[in-house]
FIPA-990308 format. One record per residue: residue in one letter; x, y, z of N, C-alpha, C in turn. Coordinates in steps of 0.2 Angstrom, whole numbers. Layout:
REC  rest    n.x    n.y    n.z   ca.x   ca.y   ca.z    c.x    c.y    c.z
REC     A      X      Y      Z      X      Y      Z      X      Y      Z
...
END
This chain:
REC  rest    n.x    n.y    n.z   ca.x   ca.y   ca.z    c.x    c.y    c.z
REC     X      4     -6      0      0      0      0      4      6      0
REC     X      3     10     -4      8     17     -6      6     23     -2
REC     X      9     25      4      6     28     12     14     34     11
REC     X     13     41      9     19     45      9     20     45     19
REC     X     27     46     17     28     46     25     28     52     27
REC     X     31     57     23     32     64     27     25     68     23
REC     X     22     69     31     16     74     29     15     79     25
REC     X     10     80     25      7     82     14     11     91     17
REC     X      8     93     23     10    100     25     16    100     24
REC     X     21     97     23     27     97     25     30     98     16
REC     X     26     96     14     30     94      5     33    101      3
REC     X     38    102      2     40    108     -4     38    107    -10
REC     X     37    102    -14     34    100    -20     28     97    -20
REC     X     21     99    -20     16     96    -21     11     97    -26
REC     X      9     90    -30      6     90    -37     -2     87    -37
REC     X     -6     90    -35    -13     86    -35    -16     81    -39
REC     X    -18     76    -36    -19     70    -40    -28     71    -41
REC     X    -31     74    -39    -38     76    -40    -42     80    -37
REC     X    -46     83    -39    -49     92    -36    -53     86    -29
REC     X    -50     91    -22    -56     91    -16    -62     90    -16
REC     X    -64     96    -20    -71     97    -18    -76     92    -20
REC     X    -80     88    -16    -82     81    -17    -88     82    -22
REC     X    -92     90    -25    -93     87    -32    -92     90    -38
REC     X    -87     87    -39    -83     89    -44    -81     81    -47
REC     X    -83     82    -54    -82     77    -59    -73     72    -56
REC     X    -71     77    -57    -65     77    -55    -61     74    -47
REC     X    -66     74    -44    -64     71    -36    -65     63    -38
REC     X    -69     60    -40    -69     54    -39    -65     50    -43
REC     X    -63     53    -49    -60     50    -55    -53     47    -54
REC     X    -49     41    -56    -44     39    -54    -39     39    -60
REC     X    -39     42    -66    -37     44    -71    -31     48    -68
REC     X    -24     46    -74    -19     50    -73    -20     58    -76
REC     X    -15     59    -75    -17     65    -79    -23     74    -76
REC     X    -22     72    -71    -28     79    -68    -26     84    -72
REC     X    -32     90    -71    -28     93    -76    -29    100    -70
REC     X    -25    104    -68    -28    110    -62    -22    115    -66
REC     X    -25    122    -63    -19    128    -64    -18    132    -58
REC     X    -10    135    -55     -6    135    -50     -8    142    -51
REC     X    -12    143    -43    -16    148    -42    -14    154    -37
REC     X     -7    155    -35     -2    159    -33     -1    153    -23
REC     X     -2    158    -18      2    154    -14     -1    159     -9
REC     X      0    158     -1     -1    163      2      3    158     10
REC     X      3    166     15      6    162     21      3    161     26
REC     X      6    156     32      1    157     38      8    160     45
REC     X      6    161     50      9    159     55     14    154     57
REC     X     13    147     53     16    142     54     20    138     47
REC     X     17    142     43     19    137     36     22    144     31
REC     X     24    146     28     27    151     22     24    147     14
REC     X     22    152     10     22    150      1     16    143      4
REC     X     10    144      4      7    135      4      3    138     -3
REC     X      4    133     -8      2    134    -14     -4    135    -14
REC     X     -7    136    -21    -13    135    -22    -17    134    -28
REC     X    -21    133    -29    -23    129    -37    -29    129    -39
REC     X    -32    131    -44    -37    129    -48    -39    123    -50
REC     X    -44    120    -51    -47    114    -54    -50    117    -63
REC     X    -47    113    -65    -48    115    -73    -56    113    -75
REC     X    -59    110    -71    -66    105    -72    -73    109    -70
REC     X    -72    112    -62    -75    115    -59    -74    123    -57
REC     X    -68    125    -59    -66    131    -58    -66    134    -52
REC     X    -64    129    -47    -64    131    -41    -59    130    -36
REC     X    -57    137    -31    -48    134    -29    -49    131    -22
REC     X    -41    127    -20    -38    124    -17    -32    125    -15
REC     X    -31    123    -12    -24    124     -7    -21    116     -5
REC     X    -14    117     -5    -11    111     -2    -12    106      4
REC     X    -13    111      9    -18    112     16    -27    106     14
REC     X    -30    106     10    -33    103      9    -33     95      8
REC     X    -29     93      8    -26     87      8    -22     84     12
REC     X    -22     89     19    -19     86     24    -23     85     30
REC     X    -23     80     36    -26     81     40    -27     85     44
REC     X    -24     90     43    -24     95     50    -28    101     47
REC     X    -31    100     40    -36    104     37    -40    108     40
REC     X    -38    115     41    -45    118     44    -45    120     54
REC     X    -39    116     56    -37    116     63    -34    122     65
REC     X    -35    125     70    -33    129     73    -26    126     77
REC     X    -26    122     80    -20    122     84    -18    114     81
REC     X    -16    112     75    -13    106     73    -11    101     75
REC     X     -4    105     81     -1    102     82     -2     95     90
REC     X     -7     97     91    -12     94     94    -14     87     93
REC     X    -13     86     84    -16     79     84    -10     72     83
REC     X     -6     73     83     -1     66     88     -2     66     94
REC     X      1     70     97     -1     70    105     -9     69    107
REC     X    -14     69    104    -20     68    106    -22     60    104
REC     X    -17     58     98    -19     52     97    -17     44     99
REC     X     -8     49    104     -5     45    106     -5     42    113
REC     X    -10     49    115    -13     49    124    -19     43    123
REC     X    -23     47    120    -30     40    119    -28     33    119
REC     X    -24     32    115    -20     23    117    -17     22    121
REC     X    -16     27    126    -11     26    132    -15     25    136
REC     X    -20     26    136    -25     25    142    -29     34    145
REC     X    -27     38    141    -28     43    146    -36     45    143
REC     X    -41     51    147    -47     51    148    -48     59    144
REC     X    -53     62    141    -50     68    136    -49     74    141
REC     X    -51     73    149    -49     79    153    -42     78    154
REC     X    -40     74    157    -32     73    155    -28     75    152
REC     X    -28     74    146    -26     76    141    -27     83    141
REC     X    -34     85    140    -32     93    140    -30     98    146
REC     X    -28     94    150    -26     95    158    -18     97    154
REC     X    -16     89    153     -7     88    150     -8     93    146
REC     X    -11     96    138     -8     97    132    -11    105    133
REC     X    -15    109    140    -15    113    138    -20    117    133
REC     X    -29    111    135    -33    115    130    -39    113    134
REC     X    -43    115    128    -49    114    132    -52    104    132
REC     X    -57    102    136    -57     94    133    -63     98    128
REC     X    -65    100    125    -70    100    122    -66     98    114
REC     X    -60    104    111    -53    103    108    -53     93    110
REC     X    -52     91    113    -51     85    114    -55     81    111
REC     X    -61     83    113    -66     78    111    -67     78    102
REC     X    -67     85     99    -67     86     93    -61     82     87
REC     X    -57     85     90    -50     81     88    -51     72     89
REC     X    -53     71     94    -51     62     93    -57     61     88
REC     X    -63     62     88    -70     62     83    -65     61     75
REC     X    -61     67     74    -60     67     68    -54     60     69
REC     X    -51     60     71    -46     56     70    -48     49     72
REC     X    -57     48     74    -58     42     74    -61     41     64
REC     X    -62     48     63    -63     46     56    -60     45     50
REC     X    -55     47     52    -47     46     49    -47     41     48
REC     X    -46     36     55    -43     30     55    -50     25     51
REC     X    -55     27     52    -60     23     48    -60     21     40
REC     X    -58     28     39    -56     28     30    -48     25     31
REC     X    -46     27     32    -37     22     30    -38     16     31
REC     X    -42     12     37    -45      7     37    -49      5     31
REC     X    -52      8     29    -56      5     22    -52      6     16
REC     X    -48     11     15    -42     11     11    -37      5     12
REC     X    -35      3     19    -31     -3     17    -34    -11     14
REC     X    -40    -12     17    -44    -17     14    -48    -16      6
REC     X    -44    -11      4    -46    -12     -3    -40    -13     -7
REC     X    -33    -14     -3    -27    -17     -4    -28    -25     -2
REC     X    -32    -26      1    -30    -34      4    -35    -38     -1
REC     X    -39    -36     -4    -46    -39     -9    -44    -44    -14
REC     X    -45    -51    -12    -43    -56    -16    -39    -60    -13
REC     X    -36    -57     -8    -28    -61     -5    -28    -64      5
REC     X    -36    -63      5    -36    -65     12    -39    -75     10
REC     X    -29    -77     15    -30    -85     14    -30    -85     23
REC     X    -28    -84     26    -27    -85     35    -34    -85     36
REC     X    -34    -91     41    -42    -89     46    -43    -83     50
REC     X    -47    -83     49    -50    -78     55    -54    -77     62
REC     X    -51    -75     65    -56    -77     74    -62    -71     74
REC     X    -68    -75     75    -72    -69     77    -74    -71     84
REC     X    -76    -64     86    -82    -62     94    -81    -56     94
REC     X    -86    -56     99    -87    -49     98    -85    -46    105
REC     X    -83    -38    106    -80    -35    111    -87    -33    115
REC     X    -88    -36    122    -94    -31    126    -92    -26    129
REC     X    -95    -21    128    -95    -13    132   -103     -9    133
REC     X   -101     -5    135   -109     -2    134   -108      7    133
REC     X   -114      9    132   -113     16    128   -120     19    134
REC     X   -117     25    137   -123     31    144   -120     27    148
REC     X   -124     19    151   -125     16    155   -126      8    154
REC     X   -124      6    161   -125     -1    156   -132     -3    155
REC     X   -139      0    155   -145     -2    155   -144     -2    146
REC     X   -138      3    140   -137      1    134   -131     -4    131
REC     X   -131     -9    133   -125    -13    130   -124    -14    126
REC     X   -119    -15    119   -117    -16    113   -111    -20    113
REC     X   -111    -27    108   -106    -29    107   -104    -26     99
REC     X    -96    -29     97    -93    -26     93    -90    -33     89
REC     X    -89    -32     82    -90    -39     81    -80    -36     79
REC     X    -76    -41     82    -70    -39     78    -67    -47     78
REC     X    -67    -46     70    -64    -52     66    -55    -51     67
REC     X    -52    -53     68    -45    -56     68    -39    -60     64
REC     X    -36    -60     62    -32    -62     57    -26    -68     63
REC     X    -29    -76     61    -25    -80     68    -19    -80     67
REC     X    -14    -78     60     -7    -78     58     -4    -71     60
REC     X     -9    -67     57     -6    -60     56     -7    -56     61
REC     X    -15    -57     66    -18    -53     73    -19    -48     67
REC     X    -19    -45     62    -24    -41     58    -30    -38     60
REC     X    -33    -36     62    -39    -34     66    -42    -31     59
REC     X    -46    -34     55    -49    -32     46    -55    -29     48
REC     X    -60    -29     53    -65    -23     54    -67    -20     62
REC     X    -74    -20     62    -77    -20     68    -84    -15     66
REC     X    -87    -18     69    -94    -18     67   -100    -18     74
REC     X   -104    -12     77   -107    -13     85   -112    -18     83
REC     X   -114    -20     88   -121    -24     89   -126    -19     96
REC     X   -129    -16     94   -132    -16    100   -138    -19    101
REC     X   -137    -23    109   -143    -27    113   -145    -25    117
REC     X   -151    -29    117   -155    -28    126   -153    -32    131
REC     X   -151    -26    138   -148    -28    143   -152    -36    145
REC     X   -147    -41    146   -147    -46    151   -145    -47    156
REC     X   -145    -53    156   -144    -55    167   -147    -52    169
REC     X   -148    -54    177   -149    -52    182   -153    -44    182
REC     X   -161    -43    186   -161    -36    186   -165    -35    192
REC     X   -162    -30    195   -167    -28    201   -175    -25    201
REC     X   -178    -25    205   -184    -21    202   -183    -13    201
REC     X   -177     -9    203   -178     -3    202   -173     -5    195
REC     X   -167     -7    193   -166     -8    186   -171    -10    181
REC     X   -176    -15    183   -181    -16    179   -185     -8    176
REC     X   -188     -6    182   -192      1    184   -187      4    178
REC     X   -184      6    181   -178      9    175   -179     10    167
REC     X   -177      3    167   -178      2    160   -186      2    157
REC     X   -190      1    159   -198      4    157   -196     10    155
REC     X   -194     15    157   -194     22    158   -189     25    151
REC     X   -183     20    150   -178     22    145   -181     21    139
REC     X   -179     27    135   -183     29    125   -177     21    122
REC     X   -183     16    119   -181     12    116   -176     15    108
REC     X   -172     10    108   -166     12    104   -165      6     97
REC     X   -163     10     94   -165      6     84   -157     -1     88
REC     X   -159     -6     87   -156    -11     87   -149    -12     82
REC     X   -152    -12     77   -148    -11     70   -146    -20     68
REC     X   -150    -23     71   -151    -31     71   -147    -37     74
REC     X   -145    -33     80   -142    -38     85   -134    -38     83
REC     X   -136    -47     86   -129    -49     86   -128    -51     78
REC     X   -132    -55     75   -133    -59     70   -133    -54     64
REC     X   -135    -48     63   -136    -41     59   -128    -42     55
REC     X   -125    -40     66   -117    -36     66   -110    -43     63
REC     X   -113    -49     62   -109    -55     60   -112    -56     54
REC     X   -118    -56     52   -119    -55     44   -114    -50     40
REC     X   -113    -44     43   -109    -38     38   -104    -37     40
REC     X   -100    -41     45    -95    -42     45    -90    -48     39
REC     X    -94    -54     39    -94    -59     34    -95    -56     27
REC     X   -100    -51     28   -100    -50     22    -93    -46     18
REC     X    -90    -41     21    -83    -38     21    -79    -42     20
REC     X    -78    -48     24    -71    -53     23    -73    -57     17
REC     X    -78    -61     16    -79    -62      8    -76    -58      4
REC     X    -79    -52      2    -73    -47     -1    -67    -48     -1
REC     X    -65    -50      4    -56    -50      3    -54    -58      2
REC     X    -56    -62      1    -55    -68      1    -54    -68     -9
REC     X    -51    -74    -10    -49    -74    -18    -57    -79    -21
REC     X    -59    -77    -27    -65    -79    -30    -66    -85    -31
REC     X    -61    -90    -31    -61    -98    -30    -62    -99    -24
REC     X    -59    -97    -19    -59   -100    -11    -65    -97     -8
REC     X    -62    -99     -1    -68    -99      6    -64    -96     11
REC     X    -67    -94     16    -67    -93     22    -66    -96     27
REC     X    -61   -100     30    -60   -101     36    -61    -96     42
REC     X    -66    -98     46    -69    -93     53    -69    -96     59
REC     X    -67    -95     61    -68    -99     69    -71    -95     75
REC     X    -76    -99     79    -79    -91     82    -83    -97     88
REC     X    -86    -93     94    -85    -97    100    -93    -99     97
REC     X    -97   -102    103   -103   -106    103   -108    -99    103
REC     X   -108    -95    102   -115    -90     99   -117    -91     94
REC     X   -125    -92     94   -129    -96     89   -128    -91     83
REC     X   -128    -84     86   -130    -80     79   -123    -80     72
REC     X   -116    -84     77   -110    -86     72   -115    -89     68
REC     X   -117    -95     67   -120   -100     63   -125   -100     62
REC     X   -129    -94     62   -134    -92     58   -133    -85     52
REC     X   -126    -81     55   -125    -77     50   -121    -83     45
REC     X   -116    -87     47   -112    -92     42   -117    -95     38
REC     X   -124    -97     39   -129   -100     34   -130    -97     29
REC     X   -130    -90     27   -132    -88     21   -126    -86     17
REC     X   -119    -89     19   -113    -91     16   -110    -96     14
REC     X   -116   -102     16   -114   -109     15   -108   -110      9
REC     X   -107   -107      5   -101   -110      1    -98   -104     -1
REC     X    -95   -100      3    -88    -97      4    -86    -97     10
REC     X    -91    -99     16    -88    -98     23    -90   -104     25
REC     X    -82   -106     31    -83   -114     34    -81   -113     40
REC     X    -85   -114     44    -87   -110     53    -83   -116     57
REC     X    -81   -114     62    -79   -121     66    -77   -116     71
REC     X    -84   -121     79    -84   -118     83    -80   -121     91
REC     X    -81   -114     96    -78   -117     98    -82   -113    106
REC     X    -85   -118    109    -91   -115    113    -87   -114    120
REC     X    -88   -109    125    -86   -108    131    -86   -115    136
REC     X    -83   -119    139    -84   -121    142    -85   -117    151
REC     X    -90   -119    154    -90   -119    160    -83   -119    164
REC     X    -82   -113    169    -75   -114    170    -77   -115    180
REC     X    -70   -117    183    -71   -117    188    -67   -110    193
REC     X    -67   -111    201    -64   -104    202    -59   -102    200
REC     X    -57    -95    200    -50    -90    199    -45    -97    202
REC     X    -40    -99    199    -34   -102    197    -34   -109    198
REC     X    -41   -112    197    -41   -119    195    -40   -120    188
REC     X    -38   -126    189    -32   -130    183    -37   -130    177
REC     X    -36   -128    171    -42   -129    164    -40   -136    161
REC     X    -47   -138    159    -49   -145    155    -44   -143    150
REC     X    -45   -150    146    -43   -149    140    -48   -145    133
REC     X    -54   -147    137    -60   -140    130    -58   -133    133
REC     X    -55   -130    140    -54   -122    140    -48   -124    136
REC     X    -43   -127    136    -37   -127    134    -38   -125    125
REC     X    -43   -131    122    -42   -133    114    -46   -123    114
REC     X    -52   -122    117    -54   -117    116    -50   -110    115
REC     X    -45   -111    121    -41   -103    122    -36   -103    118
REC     X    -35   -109    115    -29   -108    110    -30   -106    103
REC     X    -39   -108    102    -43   -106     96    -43   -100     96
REC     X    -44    -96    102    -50    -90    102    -43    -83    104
REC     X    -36    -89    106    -31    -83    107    -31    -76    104
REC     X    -30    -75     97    -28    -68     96    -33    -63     94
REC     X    -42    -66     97    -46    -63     96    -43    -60    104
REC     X    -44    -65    111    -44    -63    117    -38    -59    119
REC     X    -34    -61    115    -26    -55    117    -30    -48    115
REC     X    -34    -48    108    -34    -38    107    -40    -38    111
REC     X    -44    -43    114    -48    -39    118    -46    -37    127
REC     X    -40    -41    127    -36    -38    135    -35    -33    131
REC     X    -32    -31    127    -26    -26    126    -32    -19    126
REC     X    -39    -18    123    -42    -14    124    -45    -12    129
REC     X    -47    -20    133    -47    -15    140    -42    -13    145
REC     X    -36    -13    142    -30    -10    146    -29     -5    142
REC     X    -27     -4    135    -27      2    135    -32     10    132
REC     X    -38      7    131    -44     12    132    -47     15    138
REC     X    -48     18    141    -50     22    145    -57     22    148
REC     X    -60     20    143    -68     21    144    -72     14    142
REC     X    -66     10    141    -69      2    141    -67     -1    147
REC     X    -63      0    152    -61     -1    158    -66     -7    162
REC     X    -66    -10    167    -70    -14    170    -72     -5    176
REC     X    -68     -4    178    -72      0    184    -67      7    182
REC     X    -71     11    181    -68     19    176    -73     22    176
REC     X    -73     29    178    -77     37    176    -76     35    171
REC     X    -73     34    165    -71     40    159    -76     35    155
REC     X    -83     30    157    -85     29    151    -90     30    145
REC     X    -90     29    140    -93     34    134   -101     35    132
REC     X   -104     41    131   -109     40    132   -111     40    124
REC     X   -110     39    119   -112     42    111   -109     33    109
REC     X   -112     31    104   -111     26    103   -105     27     96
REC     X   -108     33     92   -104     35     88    -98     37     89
REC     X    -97     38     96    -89     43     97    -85     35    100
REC     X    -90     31    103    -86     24    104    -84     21     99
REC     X    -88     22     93    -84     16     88    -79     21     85
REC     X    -77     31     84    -73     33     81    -67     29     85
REC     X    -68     31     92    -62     27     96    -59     20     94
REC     X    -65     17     92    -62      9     93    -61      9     84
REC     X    -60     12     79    -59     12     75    -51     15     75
REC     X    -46     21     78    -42     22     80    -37     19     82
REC     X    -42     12     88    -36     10     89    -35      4     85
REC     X    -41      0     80    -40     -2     75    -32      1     71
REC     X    -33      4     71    -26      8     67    -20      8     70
REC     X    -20      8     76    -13      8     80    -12      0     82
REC     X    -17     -5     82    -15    -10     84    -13    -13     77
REC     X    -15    -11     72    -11    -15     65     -7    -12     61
REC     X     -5     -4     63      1     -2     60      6      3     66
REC     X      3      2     68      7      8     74     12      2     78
REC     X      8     -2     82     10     -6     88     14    -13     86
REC     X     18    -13     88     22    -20     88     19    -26     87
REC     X     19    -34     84     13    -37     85     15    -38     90
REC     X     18    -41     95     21    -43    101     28    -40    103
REC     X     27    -36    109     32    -33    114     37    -37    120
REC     X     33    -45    118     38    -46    123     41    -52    119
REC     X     40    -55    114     44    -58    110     47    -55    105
REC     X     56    -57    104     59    -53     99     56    -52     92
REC     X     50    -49     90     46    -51     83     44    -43     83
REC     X     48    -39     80     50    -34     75     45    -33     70
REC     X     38    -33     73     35    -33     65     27    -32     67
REC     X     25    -28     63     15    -27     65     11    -30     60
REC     X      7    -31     63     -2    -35     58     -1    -34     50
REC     X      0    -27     50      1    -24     43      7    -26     39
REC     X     13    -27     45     21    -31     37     19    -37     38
REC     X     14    -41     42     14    -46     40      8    -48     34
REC     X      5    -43     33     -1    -47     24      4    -42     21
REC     X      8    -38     23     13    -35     15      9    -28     14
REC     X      8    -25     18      3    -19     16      7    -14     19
REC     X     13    -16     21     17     -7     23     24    -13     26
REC     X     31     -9     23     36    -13     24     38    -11     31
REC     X     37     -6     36     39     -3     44     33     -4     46
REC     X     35     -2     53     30      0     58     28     10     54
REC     X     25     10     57     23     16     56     24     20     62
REC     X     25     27     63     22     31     68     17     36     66
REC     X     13     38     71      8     42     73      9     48     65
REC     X     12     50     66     14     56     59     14     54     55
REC     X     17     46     53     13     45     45      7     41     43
REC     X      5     41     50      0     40     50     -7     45     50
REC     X     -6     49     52     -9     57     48     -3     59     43
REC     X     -2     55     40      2     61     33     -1     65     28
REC     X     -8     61     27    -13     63     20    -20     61     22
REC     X    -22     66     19    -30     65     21    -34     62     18
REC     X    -36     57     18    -43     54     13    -51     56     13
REC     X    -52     54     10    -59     59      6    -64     52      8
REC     X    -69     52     12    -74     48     10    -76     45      3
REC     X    -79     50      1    -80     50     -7    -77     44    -12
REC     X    -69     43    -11    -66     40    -14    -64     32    -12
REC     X    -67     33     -6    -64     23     -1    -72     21     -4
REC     X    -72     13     -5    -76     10     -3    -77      7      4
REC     X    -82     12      7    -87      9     13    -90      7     14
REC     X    -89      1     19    -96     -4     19   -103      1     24
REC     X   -108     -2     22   -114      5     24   -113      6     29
REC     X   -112      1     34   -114      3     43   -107      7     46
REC     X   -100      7     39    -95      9     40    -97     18     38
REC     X   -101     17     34   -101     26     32   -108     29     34
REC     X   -111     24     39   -116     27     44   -114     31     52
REC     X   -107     26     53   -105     27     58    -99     35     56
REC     X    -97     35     51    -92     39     47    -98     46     49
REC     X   -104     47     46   -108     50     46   -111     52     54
REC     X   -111     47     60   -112     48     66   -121     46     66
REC     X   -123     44     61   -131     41     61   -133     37     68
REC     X   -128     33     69   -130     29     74   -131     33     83
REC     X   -137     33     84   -139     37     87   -139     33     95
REC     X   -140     39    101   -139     37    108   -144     40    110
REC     X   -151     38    108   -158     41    112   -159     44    118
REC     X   -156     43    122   -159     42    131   -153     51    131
REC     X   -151     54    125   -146     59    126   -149     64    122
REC     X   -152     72    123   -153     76    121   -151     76    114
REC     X   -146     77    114   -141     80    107   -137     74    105
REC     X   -139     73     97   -133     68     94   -131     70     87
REC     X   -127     76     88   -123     77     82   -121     74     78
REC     X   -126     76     71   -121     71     66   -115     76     64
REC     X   -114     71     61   -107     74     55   -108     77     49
REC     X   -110     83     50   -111     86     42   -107     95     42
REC     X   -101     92     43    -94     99     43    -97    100     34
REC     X    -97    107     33    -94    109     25    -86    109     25
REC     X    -82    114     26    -78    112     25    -70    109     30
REC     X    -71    108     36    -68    104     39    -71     95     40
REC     X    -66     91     42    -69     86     37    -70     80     45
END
């Protein structure tokens, strides 16, 4: 995957490969050859000469600034440090406590950089299309979104060679277990919430994406625990996808010896269960006992799409064996690890990724948190 390492604001030579403005004939088109005219240059505070350009198509100008992520930001420099604390475990008052701003600044910024990573995510999987042979582990991540009376699972498929984490997808449910009478009271009282079809909805459309990336003779190997909705989304796959389950056994207490079905199960279901330690260790707001949990369901998945990002290009696959290598050099999608900065190098366009619908509803902020006054979508003109 062809990813510039030094950020676009930084280029002394820069050549637009297609007009911004998303309507414009010219934005979506992937022809060489664009045709624009060099429209003088102007300065900032922080940058000197940042070009600027005409579109031959629409006759309308740009700047080099537009193609970078920091388009349109007041204080820029913000967004490494913002993205690097988020994975470290910090909470967005923290951070703006450390960086010096306000959390609201925080809030906005991680928002954007959970959409970042959404689109590079979808931009790397239209790299991988045809070529996914490894199984894949699925289950889903439980968390909840207000309170727990809104639970949602998250379906994150897994790559069992590579630890590749290829989507993620919510599921929200109706609270189970156990409920007192005033939790019950409770929930009479709470504005019922759009499902978007469960668990079985959220492993349909995820199976549906990993198809895409498999090669057009083969199949799908999935492996995925004893949840009936695996093998009823796998039913309407029967001959590209071949399920093999591997159901929870019944365990005994904290440090009794495991059978050999925990055994044969936790060796199947490892590199799904390793990135879901790893998230509740390092997210903030997925924590078992933590203030900082998230009440938008939309700003939860920009989150968990982020760290999508940093656990397949940023992070090591493993830090404590000598193995020099992440998720991404190993399907061949990027020859280093990456850092944070080339990972905001250049900005991607909606417009031009293919995403899958529940990918550019959640891009969009649609998925809504009822029990909450205010659910802002996403609909910036020109910041993105």
């Amino acid at each position: 995957m062809r990813w510039p390492k030094v950020p676009i604001e930084r280029l002394r030579f820069f050549r637009p490969r297609f007009c911004p403005w998303p309507d414009c004939p010219q934005h979506t088109r992937r022809l060489r050859g664009y045709s624009f005219i060099h429209h003088g240059a102007y300065d900032t505070h922080r940058r000197s000469s940042v070009p600027r350009f005409r579109c031959s198509e629409c006759k309308r100008t740009f700047s080099r600034q537009s193609f970078a992520v920091s388009y349109y930001l007041k204080r820029p420099e913000l967004l490494v440090p913002i993205a690097a604390g988020l994975q470290a475990g910090c909470a967005h008052r923290q951070l703006a406590r450390t960086l010096g701003c306000a959390p609201s600044t925080v809030t906005r910024l991680s928002a954007r950089l959970g959409r970042h990573a959404l689109l590079l995510s979808a931009h790397a999987l239209q790299h991988l299309e045809g070529s996914l042979s490894e199984t894949v582990v699925l289950d889903h991540f439980e968390t909840f979104e207000f309170s727990q009376d809104f639970p949602f699972g998250v379906a994150t498929p897994v790559g069992r060679d590579s630890w590749y984490l290829y989507g993620a997808d919510p599921a929200p449910h109706l609270r189970s277990g156990r409920k007192s009478a005033v939790q019950q009271e409770r929930l009479l009282q709470r504005p019922r919430r759009k499902l978007q079809g469960g668990y079985e909805a959220s492993s349909r459309r995820i199976l549906q994406l990993l198809v895409r990336l498999i090669p057009e003779a083969g199949h799908l190997n999935l492996v995925g625990d004893g949840h009936p909705s695996y093998e009823r989304a796998a039913a309407g796959f029967a001959d590209r996808v071949r399920l093999q389950r591997f159901p929870n056994p019944r365990r005994g207490p904290k440090g009794a010896p495991r059978t050999p079905e925990m055994l044969e199960r936790d060796r199947a279901m490892f590199p799904v269960d390793q990135l879901h330690a790893l998230m509740r260790h390092s997210l903030a707001h997925h924590r078992r006992e933590t203030i900082a949990f998230g009440r938008r369901i939309n700003a939860l998945a920009e989150r968990l799409f982020l760290a999508m990002v940093w656990r397949n290009f940023v992070k090591w696959r493993s830090e404590r064996r000598p193995d020099r290598s992440t998720p991404a050099m190993r399907l061949g999608l990027t020859e280093s690890r990456w850092s944070w900065r080339r990972v905001l190098a250049r900005r991607l366009f909606p417009g031009r990724e293919r995403l899958p619908e529940s990918w550019g509803e959640l891009y969009r902020r649609e998925w809504i948190t009822p029990v909450l006054r205010f659910n802002n979508r996403h609909c910036l003109v020109h910041a993105y």
